[in-house]
N, C-alpha and C positions, 0 to 999 in steps of 0.2 A: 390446654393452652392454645391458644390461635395461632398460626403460622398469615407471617405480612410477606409478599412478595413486594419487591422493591424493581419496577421497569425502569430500562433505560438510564441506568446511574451513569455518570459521565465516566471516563478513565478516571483523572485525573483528580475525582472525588472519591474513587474507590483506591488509589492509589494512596492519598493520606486516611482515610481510614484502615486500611491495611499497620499503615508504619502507626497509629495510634496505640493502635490493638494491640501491636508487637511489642511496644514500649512499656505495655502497661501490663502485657504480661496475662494476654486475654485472646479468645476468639476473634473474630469481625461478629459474628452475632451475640457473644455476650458484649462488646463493645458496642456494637450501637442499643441493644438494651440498655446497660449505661448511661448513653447521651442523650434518648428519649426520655428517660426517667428524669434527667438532670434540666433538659431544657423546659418537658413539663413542669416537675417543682419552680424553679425559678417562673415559669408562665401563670400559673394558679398564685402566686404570692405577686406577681405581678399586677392580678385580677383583684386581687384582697385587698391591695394596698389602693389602688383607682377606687374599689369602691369605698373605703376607709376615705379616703380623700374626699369624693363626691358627698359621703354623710357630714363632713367637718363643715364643706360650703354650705349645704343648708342650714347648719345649724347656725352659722356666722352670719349669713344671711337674716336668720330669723329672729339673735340677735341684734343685727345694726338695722332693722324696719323698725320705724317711729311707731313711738305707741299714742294709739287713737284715744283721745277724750272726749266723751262722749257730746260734752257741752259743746264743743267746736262745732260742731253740727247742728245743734239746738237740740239735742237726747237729753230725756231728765237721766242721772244720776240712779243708776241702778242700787245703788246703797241705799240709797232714801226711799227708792219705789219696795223694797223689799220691807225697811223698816215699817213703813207705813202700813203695808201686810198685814206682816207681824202683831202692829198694834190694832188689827181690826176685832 
C-alpha cells in the first residue's frame, strides 16, 4: 500500500477531523481513507454525468440541424442517379 504524507494541515482542520473519526468510531487515517474514497466516488460520477450530458447536447444538436435537400442547391436527386445505374 502507499503511504500519503499530508504537510502543513492547518489546526483547526485536524482538529475536526479528529472529532469525525472519534464520532464514527475510526482512526484519523481510516477516516480520511473514508473521505477520500467518498469524495472520489462522488467526483468520478460527477465526471460520468458531465459527460452523459455533453453526449445528450450533440445528439439534440444533431437532431434540431435542418435537413439538407439536395435540390435546394441544384444536386440531382441521389435516388434517381442511383436508379438510373441500376437500369444501365
Amino acid at each position: 500500500m502507499a503511504t500519503l504524507y499530508v504537510r502543513n494541515l492547518p489546526d483547526d482542520l485536524y482538529a475536526k477531523l479528529q472529532e469525525l473519526a472519534t464520532s464514527q468510531h475510526r482512526s484519523i487515517n481510516a477516516q480520511v481513507i473514508t473521505l477520500l474514497e467518498q469524495a472520489l466516488k462522488t467526483e468520478t460520477q460527477q465526471i460520468e454525468d458531465q459527460k452523459q450530458e455533453n453526449v445528450l447536447k450533440v445528439l439534440e444538436g444533431s437532431r434540431q440541424r435542418r435537413r439538407v435537400n439536395p435540390s435546394d442547391f441544384g444536386l440531382p436527386d441521389s435516388t434517381q442517379l442511383i436508379r438510373e445505374d441500376r437500369d444501365r
